[in-house]
HTML snippet that shows the backbone in 3Dmol.js (N, CA, C, O; Angstrom):
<script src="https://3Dmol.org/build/3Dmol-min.js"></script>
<div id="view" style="width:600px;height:400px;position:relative"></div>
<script>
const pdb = `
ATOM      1  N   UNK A   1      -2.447  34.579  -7.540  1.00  0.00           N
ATOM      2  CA  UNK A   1      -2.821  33.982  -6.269  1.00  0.00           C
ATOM      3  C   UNK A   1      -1.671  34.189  -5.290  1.00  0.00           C
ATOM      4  O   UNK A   1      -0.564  34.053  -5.812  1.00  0.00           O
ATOM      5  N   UNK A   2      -1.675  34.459  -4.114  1.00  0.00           N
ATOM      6  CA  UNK A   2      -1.173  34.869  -3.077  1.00  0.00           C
ATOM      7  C   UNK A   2      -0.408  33.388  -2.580  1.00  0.00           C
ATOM      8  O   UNK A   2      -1.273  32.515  -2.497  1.00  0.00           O
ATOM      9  N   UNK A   3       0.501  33.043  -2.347  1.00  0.00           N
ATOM     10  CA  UNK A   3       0.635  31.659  -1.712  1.00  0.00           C
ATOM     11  C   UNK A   3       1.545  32.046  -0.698  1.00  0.00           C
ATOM     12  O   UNK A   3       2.541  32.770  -0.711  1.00  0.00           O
ATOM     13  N   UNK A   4       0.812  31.218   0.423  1.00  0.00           N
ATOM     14  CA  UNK A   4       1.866  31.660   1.790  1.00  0.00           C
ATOM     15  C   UNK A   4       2.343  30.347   2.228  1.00  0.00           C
ATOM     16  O   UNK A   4       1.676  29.322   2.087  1.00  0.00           O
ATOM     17  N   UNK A   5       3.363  30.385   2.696  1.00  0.00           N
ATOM     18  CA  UNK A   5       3.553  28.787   3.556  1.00  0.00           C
ATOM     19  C   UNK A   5       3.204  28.866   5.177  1.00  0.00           C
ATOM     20  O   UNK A   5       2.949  29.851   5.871  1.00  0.00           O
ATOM     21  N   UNK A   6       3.297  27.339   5.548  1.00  0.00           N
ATOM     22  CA  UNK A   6       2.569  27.440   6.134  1.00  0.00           C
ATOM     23  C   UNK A   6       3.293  25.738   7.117  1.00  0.00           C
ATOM     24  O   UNK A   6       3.229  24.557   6.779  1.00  0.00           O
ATOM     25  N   UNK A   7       3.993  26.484   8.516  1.00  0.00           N
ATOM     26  CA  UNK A   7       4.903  24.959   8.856  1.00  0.00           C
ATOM     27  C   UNK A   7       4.174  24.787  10.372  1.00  0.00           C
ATOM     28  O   UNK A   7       4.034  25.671  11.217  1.00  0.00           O
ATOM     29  N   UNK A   8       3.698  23.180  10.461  1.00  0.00           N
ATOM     30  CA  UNK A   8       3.717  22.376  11.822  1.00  0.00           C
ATOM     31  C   UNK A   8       4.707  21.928  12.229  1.00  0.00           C
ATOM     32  O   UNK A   8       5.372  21.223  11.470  1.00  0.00           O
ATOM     33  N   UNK A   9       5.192  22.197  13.674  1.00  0.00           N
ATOM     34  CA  UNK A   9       5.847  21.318  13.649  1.00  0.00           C
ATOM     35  C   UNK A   9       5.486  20.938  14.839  1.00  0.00           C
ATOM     36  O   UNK A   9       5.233  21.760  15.720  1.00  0.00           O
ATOM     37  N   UNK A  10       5.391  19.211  15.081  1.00  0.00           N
ATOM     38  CA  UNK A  10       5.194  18.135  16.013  1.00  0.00           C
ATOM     39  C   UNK A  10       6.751  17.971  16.499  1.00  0.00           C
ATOM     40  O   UNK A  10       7.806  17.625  15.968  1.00  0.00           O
ATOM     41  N   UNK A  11       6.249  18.486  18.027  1.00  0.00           N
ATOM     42  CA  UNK A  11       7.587  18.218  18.699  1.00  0.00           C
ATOM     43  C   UNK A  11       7.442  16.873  19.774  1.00  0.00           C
ATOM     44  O   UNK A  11       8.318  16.498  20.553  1.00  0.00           O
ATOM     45  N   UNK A  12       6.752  16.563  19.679  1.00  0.00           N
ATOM     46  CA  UNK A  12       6.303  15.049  20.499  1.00  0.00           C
ATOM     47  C   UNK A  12       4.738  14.697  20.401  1.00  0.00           C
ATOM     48  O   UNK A  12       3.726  15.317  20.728  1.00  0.00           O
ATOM     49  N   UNK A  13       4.979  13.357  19.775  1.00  0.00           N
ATOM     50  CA  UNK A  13       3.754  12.693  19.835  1.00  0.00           C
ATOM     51  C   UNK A  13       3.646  11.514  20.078  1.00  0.00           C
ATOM     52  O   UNK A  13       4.163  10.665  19.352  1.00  0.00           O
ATOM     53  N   UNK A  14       2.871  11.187  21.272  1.00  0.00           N
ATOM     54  CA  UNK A  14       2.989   9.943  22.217  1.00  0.00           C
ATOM     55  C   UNK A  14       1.840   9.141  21.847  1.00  0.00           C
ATOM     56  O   UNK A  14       0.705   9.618  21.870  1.00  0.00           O
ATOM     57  N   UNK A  15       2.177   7.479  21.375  1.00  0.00           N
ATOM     58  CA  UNK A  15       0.770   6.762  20.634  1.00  0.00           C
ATOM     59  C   UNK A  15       1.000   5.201  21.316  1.00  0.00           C
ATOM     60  O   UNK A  15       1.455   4.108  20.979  1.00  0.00           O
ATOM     61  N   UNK A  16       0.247   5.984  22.736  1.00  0.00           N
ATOM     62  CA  UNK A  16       0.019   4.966  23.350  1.00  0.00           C
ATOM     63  C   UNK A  16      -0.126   3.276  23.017  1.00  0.00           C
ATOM     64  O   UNK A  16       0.652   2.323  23.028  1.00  0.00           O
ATOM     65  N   UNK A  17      -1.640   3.489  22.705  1.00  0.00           N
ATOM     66  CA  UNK A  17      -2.385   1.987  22.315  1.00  0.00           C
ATOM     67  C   UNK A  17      -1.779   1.655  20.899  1.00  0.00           C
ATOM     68  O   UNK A  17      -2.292   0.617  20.482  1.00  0.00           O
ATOM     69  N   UNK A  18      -0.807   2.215  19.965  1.00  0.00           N
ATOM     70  CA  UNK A  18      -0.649   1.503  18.959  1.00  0.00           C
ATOM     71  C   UNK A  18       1.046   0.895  18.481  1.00  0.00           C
ATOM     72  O   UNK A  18       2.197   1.313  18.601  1.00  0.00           O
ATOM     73  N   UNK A  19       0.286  -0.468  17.822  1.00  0.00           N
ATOM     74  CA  UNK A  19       1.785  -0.937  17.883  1.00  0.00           C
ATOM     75  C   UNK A  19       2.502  -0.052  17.153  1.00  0.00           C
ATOM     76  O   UNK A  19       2.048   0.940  16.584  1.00  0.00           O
ATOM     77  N   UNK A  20       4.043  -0.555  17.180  1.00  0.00           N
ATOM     78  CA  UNK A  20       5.291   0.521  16.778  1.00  0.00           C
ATOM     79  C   UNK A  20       5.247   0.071  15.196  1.00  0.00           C
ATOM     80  O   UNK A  20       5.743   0.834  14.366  1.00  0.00           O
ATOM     81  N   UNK A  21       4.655  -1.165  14.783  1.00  0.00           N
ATOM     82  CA  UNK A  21       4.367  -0.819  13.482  1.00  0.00           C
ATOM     83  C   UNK A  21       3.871  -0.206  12.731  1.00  0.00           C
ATOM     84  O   UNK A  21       4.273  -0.003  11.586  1.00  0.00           O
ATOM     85  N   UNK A  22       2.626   0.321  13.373  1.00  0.00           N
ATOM     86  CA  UNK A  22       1.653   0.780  13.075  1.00  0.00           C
ATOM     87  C   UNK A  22       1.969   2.633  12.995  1.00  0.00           C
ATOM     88  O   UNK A  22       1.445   3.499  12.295  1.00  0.00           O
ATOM     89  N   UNK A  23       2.964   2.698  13.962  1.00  0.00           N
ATOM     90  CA  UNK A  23       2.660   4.380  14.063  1.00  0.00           C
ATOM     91  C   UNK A  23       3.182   5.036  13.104  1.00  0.00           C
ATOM     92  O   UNK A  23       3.021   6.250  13.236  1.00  0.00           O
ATOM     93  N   UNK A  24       4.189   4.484  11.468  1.00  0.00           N
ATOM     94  CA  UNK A  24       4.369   5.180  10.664  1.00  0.00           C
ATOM     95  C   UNK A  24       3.123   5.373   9.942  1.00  0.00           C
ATOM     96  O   UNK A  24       2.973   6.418   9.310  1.00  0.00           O
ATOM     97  N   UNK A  25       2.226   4.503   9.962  1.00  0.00           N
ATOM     98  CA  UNK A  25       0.962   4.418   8.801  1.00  0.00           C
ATOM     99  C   UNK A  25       0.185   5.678   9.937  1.00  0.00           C
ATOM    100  O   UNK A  25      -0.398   6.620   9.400  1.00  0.00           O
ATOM    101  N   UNK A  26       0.222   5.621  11.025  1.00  0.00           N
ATOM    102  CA  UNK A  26      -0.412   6.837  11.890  1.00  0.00           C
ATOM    103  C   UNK A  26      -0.144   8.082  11.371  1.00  0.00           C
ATOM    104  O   UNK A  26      -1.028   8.856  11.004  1.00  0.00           O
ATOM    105  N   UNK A  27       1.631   8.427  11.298  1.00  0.00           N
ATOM    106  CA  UNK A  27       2.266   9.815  11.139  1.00  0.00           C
ATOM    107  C   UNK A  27       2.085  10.156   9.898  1.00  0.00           C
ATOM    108  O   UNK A  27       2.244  11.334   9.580  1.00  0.00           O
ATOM    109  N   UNK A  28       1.718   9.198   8.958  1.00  0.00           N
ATOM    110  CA  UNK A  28       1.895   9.323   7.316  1.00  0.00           C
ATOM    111  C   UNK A  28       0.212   9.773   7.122  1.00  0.00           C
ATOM    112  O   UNK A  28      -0.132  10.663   6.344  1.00  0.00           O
ATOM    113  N   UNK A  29      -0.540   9.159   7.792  1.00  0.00           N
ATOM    114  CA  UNK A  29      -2.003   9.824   7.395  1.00  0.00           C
ATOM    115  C   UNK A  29      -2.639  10.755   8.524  1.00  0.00           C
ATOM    116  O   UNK A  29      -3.814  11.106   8.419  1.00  0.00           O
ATOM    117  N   UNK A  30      -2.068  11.042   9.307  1.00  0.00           N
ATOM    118  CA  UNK A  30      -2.030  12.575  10.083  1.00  0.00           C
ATOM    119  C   UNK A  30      -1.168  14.120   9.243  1.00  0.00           C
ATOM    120  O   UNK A  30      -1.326  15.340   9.201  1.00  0.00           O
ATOM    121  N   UNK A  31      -0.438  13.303   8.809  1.00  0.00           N
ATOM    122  CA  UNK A  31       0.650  14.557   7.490  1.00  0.00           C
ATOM    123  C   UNK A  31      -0.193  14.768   6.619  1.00  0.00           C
ATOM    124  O   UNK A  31      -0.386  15.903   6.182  1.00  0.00           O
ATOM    125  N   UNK A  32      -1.085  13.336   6.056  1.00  0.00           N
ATOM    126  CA  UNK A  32      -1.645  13.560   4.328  1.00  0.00           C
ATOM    127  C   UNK A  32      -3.036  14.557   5.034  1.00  0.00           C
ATOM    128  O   UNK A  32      -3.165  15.702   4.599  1.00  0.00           O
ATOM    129  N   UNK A  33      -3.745  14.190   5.810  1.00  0.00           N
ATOM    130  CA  UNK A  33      -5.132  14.648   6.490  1.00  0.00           C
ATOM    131  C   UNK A  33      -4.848  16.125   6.719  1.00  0.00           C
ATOM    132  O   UNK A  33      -5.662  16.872   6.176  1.00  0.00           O
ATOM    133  N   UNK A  34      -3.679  16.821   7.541  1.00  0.00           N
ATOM    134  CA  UNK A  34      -3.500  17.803   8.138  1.00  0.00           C
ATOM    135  C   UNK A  34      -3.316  18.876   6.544  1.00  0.00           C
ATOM    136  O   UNK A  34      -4.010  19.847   6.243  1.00  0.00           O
ATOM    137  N   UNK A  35      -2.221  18.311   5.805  1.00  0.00           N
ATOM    138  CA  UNK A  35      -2.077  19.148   4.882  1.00  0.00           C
ATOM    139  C   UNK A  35      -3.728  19.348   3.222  1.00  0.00           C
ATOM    140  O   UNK A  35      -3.824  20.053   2.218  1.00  0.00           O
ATOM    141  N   UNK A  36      -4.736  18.135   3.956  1.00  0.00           N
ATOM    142  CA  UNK A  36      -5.465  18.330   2.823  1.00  0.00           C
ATOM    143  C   UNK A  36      -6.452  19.815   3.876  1.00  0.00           C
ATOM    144  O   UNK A  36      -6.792  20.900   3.405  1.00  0.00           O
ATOM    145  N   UNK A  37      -6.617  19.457   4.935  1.00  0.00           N
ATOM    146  CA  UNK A  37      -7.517  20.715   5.451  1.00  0.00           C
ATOM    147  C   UNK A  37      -7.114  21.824   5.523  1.00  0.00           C
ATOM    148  O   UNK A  37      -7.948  22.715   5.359  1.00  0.00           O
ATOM    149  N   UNK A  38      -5.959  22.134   5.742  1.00  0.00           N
ATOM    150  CA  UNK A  38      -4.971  23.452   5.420  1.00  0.00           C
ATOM    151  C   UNK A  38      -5.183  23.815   3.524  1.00  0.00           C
ATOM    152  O   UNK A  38      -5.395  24.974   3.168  1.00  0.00           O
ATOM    153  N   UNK A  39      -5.090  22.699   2.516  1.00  0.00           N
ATOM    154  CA  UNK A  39      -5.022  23.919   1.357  1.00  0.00           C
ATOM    155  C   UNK A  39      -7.076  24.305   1.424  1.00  0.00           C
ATOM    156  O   UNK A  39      -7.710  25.300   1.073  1.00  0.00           O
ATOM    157  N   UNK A  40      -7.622  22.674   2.174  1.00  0.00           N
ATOM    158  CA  UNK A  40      -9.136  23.437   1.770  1.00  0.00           C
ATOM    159  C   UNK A  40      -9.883  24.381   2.556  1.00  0.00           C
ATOM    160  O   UNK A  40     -10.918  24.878   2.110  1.00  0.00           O
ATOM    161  N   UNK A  41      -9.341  24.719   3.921  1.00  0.00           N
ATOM    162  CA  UNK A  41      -9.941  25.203   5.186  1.00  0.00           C
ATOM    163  C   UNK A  41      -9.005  26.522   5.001  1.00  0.00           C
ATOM    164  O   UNK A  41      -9.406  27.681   5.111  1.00  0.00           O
ATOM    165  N   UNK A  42      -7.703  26.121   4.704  1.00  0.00           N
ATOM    166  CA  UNK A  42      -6.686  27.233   5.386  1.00  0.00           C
ATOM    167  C   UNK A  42      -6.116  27.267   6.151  1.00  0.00           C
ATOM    168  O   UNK A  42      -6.347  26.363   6.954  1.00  0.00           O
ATOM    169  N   UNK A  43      -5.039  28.191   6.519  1.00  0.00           N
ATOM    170  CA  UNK A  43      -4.090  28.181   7.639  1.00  0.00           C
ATOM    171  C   UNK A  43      -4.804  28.955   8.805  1.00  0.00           C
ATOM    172  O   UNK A  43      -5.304  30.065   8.625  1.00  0.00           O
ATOM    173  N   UNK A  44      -4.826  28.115  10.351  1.00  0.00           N
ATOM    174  CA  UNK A  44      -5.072  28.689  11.310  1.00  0.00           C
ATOM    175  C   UNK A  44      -4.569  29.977  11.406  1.00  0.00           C
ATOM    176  O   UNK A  44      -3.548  30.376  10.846  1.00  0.00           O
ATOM    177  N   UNK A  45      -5.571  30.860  12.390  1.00  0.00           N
ATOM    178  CA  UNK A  45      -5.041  31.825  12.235  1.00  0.00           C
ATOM    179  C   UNK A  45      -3.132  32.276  12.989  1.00  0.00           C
ATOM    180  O   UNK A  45      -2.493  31.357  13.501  1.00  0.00           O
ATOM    181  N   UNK A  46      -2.627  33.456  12.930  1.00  0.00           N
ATOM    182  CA  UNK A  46      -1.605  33.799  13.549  1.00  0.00           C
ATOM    183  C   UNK A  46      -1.690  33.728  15.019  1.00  0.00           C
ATOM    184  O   UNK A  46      -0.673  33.357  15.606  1.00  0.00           O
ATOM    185  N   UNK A  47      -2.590  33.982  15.611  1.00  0.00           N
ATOM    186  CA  UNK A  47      -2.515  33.344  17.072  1.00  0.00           C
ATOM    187  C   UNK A  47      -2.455  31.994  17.641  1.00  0.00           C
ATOM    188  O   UNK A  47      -2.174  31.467  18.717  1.00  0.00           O
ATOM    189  N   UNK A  48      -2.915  31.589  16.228  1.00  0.00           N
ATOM    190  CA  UNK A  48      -2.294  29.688  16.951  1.00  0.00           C
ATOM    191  C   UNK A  48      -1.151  29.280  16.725  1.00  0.00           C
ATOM    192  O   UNK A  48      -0.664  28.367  17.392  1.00  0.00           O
ATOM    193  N   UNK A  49      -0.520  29.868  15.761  1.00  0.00           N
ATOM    194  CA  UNK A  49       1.124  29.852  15.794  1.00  0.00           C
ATOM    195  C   UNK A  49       1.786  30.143  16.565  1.00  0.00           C
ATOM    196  O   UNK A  49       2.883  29.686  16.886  1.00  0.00           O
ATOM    197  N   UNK A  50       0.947  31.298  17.138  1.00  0.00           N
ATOM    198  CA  UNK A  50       1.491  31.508  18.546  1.00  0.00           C
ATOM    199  C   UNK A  50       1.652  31.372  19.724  1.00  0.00           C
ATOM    200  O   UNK A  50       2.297  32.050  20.524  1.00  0.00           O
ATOM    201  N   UNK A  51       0.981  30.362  19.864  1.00  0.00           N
ATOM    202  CA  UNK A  51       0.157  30.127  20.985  1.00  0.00           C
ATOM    203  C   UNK A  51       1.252  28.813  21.555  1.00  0.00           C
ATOM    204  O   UNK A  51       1.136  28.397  22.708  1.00  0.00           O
ATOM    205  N   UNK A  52       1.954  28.430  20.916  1.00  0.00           N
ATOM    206  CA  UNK A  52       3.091  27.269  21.589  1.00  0.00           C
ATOM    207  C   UNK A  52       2.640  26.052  21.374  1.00  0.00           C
ATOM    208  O   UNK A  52       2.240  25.522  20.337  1.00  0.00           O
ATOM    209  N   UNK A  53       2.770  25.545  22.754  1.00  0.00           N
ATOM    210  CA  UNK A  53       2.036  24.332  22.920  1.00  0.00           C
ATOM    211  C   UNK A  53       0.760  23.444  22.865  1.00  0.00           C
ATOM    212  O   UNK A  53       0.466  22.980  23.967  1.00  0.00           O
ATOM    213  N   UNK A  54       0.004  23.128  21.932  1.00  0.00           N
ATOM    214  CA  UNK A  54      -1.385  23.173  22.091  1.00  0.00           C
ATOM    215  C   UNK A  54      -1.610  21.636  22.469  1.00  0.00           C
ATOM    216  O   UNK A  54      -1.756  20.912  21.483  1.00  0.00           O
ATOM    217  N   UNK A  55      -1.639  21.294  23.142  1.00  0.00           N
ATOM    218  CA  UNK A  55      -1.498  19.469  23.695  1.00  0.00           C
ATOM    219  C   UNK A  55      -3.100  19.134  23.043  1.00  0.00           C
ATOM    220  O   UNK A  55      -4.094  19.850  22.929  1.00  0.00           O
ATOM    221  N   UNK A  56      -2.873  17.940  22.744  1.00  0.00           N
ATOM    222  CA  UNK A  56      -4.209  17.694  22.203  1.00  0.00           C
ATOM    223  C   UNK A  56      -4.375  15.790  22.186  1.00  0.00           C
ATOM    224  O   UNK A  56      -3.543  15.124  21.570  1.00  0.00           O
ATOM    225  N   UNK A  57      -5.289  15.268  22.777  1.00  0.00           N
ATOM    226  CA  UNK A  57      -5.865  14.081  23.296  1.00  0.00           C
ATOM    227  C   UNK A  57      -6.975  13.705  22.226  1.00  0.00           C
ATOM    228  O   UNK A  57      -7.766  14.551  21.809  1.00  0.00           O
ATOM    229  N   UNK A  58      -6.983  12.367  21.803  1.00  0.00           N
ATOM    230  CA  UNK A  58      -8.066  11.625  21.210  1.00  0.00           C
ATOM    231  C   UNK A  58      -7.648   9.909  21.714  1.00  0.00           C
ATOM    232  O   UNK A  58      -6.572   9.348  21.922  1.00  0.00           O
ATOM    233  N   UNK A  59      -9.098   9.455  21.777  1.00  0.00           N
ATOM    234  CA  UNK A  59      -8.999   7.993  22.510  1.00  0.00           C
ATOM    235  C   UNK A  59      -9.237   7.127  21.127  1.00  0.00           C
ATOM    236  O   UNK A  59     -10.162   7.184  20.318  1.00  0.00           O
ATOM    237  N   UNK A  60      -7.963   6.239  21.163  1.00  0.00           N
ATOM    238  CA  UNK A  60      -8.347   4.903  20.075  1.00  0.00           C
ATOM    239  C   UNK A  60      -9.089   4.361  20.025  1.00  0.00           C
ATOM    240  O   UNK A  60      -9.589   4.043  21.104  1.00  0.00           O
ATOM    241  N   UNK A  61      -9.727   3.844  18.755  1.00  0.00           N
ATOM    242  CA  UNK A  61     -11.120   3.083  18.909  1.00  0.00           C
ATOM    243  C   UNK A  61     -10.598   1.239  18.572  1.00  0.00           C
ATOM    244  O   UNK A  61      -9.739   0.851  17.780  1.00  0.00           O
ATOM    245  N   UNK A  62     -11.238   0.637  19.242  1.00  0.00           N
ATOM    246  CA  UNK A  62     -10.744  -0.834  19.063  1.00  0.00           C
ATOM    247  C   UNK A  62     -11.107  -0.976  17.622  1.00  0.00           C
ATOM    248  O   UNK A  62     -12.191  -0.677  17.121  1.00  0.00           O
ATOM    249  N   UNK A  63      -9.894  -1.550  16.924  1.00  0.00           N
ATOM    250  CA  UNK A  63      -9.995  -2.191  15.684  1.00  0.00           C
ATOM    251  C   UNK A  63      -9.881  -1.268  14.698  1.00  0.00           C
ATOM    252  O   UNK A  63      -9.747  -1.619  13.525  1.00  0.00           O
ATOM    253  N   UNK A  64      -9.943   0.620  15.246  1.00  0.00           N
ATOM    254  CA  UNK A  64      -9.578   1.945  13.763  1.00  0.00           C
ATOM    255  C   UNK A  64      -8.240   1.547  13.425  1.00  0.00           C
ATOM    256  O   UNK A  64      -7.296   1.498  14.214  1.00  0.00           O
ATOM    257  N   UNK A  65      -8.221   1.303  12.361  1.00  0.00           N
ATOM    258  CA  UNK A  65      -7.470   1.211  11.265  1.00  0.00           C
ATOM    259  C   UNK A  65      -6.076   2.344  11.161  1.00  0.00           C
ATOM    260  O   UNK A  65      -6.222   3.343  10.456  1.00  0.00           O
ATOM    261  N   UNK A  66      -4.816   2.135  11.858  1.00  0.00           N
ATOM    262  CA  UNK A  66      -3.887   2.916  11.556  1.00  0.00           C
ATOM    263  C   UNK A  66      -4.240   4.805  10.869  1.00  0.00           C
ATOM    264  O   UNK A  66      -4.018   5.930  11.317  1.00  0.00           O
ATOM    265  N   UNK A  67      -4.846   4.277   9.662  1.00  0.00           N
ATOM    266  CA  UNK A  67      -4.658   5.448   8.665  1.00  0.00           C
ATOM    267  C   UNK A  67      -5.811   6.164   9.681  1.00  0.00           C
ATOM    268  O   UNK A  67      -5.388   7.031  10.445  1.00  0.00           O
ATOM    269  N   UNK A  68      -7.231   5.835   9.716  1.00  0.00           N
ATOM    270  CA  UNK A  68      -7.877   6.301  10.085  1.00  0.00           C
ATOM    271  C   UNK A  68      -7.924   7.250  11.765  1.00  0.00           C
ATOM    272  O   UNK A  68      -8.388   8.335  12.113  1.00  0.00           O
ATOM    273  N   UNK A  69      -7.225   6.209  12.412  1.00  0.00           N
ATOM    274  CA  UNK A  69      -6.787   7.247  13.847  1.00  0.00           C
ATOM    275  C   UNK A  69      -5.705   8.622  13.643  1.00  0.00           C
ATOM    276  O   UNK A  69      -5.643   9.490  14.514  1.00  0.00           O
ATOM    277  N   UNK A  70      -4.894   8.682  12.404  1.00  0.00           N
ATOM    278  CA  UNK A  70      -4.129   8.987  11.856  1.00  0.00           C
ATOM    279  C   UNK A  70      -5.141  10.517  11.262  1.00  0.00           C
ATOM    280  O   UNK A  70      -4.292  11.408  11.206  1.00  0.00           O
ATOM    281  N   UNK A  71      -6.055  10.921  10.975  1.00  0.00           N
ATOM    282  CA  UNK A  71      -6.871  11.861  10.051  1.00  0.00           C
ATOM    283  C   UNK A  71      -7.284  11.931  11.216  1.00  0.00           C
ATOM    284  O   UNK A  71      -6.950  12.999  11.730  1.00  0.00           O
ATOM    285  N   UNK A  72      -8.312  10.771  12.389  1.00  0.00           N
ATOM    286  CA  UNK A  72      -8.545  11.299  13.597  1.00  0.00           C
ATOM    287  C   UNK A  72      -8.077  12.700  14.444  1.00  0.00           C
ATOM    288  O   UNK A  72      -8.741  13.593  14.971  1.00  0.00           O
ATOM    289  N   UNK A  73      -6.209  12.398  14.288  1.00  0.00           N
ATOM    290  CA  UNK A  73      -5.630  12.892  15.431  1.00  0.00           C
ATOM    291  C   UNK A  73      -5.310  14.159  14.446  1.00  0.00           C
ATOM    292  O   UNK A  73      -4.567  15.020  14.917  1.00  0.00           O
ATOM    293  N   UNK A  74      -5.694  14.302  13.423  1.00  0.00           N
ATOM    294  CA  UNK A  74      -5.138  15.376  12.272  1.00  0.00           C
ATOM    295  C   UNK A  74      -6.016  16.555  12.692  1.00  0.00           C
ATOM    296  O   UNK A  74      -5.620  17.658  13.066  1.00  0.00           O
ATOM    297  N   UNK A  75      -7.653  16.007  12.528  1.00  0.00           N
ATOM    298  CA  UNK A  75      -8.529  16.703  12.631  1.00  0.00           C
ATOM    299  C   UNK A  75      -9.007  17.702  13.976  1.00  0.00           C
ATOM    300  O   UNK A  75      -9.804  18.640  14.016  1.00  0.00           O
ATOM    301  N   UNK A  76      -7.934  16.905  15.329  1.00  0.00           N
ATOM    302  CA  UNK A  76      -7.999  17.231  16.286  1.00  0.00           C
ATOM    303  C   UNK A  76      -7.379  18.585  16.590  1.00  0.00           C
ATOM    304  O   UNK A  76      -7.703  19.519  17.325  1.00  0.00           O
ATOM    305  N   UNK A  77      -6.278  18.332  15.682  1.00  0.00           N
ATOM    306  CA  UNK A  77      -4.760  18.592  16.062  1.00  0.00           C
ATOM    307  C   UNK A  77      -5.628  20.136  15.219  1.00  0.00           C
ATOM    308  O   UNK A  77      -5.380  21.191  15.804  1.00  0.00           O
ATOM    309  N   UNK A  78      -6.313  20.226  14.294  1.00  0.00           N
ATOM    310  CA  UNK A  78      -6.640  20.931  13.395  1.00  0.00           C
ATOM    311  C   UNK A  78      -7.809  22.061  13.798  1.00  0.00           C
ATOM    312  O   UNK A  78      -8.071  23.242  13.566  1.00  0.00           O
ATOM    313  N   UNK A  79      -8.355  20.890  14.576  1.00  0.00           N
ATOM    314  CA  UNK A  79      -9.641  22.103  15.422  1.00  0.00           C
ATOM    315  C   UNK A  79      -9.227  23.216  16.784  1.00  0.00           C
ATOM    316  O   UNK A  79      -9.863  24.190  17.190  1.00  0.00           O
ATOM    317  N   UNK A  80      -7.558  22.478  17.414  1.00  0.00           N
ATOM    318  CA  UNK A  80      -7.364  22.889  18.657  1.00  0.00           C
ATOM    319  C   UNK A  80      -6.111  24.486  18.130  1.00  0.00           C
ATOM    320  O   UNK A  80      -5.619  25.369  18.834  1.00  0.00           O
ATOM    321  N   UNK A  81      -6.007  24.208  16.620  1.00  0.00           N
ATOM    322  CA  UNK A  81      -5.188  25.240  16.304  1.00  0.00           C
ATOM    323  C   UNK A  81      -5.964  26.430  15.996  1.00  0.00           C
ATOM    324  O   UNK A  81      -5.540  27.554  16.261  1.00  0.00           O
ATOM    325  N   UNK A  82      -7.523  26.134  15.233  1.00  0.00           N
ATOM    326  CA  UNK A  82      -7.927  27.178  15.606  1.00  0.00           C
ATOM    327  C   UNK A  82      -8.922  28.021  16.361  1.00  0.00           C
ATOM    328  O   UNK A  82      -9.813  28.788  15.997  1.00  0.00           O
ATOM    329  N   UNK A  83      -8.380  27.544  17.775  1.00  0.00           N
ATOM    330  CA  UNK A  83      -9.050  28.700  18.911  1.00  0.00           C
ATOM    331  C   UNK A  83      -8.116  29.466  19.238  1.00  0.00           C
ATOM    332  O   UNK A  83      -8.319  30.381  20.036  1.00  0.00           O
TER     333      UNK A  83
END
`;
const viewer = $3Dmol.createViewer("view");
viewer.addModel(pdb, "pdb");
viewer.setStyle({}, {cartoon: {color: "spectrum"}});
viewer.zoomTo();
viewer.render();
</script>
């Protein structure tokens, strides 16, 4: 099997509506979410690596649960890498 790596890196991420307690349980299930769709989906292609900056927006839902806005912003972060 071929294994390639494969690095994000988040150079700023701004979390508005949630408390400062809350945003490690955010960053910790945006890491676990991002890296489960990468081994099952795959790595975006080479043009989204390339592509720099890809800013990417999702609105909190009253009462989502840390972890869950957290896979939210994963999935976002995940669809905008590959166009």
């Amino acid at each position: 099997m071929n294994m390639r790596r494969t690095e994000l890196e988040i150079g700023h991420l701004v979390l508005e509506s949630v408390r400062p307690a809350d945003a490690r349980v955010v960053g910790e299930a945006l890491e676990r979410e991002l890296t489960r769709l990468v081994r099952e989906r795959g790595a975006p292609g080479a043009g989204a690596a390339a592509a720099g900056d890809v800013p990417v927006s999702i609105d909190a839902r009253a009462g989502e649960p840390p972890a869950a806005l957290g896979a939210r912003l994963a999935n976002a972060i995940y669809g905008r890498l590959g166009r």
